[in-house]
N, C-alpha and C positions, 0 to 999 in steps of 0.2 A: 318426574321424568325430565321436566326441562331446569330441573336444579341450578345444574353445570354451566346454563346457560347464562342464566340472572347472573349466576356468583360472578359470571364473566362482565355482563353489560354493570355491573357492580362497582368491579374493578377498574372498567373504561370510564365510567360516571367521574370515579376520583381522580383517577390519571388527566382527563378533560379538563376536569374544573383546576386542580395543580398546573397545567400548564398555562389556560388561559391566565389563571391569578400573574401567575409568573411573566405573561407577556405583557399583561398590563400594568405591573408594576415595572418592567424594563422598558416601556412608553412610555411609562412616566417619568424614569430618570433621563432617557436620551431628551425626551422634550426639556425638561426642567434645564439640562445644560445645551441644548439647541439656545434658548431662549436668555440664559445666560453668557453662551459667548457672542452671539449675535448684540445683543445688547450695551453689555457691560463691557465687552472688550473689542467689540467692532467687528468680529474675526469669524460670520458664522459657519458653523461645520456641515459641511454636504454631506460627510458620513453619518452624522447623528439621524440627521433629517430621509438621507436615505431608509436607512436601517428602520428606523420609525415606521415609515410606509411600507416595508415589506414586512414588518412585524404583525400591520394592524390588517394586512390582507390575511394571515395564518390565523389573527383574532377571530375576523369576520368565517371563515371557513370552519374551525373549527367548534368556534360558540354555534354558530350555525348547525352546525350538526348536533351536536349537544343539546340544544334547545329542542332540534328534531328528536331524537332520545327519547328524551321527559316527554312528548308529545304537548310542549308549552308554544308551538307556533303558531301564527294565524290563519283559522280557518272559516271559510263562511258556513255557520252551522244550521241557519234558518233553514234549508230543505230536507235538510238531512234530522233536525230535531222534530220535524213530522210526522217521521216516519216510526213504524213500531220497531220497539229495544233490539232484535233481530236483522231488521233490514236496517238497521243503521249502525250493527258491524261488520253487517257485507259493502256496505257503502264506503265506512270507515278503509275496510280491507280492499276493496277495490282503489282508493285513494293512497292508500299503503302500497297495494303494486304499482301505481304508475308512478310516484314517486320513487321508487325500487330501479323503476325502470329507467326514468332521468338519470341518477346517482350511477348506474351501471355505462349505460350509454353514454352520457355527454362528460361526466366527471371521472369516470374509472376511467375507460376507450379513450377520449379525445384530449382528457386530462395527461393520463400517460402517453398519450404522442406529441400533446404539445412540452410537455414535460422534455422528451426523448431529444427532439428537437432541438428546444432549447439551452443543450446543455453544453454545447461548443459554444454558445455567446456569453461572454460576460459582461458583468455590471462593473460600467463605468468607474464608480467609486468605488465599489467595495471588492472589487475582483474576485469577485464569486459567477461561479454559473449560474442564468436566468431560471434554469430547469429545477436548481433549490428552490427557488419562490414559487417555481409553477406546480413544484410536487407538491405542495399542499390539498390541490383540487383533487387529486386521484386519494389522496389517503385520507380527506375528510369524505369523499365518494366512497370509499370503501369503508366510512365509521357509519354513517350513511344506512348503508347494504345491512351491514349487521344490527342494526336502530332496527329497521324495518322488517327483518324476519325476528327479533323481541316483539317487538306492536303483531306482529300477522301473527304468534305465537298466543299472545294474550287474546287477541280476538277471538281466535279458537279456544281456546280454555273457556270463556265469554261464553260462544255461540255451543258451548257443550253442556254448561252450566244452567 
């Protein structure tokens, strides 16, 4: 029943991990020549060094969400490994909606307006709108959202099992 869904969170698994690969290999060459012209020829580049730090805010959002996916993030499991197999995927799933509920609330809602916002200002060096770097939090909030009804998906499968 929920096939179409996996094959989906599937799909985003490799799209995630291809892009973070890709940003973190383009943080390593803007560094690698930050640190070459600054050095070796005196001359360092604001652009490299900008770019790097907007780069590695998309890193951290998006591996972030990714890691939430895999459910590989940290949790404190001592009260909840107490309890019996059942109450600890209502426990599970109650920790699954309030986190649902952050990702909708602060990073879908306040991400998209500060997003909206942001988009008449540009950056100094790279004369880009600020609202590019800030859409990252609404659309790792919206990878987020769909992580979290896969996990609330599986628990029920779980709690039926």
């Amino acid at each position: 029943m929920f096939k179409a869904l996996f094959a989906i969170k599937k799909i985003l698994d490799k799209a995630i991990e291809g892009i973070c690969i890709f940003i973190v290999g383009l943080m390593t060459i803007l560094t690698t020549y930050q640190v070459v012209v600054r050095y070796v020829f005196n001359s360092p580049s604001a652009v490299s060094e900008i770019l790097s730090r907007y780069l590695f805010v998309w890193l951290i959002l998006f591996a972030g969400a990714y890691v939430f996916g895999l459910r590989e993030h940290m949790e404190i499991g001592f009260l909840k490994n107490k309890l019996p197999p059942k109450l600890q995927i209502v426990a599970d799933s109650i920790s699954e909606l309030a986190i649902t509920a952050f990702a909708i609330g602060v990073m879908i809602i306040g991400g998209y307006s500060a997003t909206v916002r942001q988009m008449f200002q540009l950056d100094s060096a790279l004369q880009i709108p600020i609202g590019f770097i800030y859409s990252a939090i609404p659309i790792s909030g919206g990878i987020i959202v769909f992580y979290s009804i896969c996990n609330l998906v599986k628990f029920y499968q779980r709690l039926k099992a």
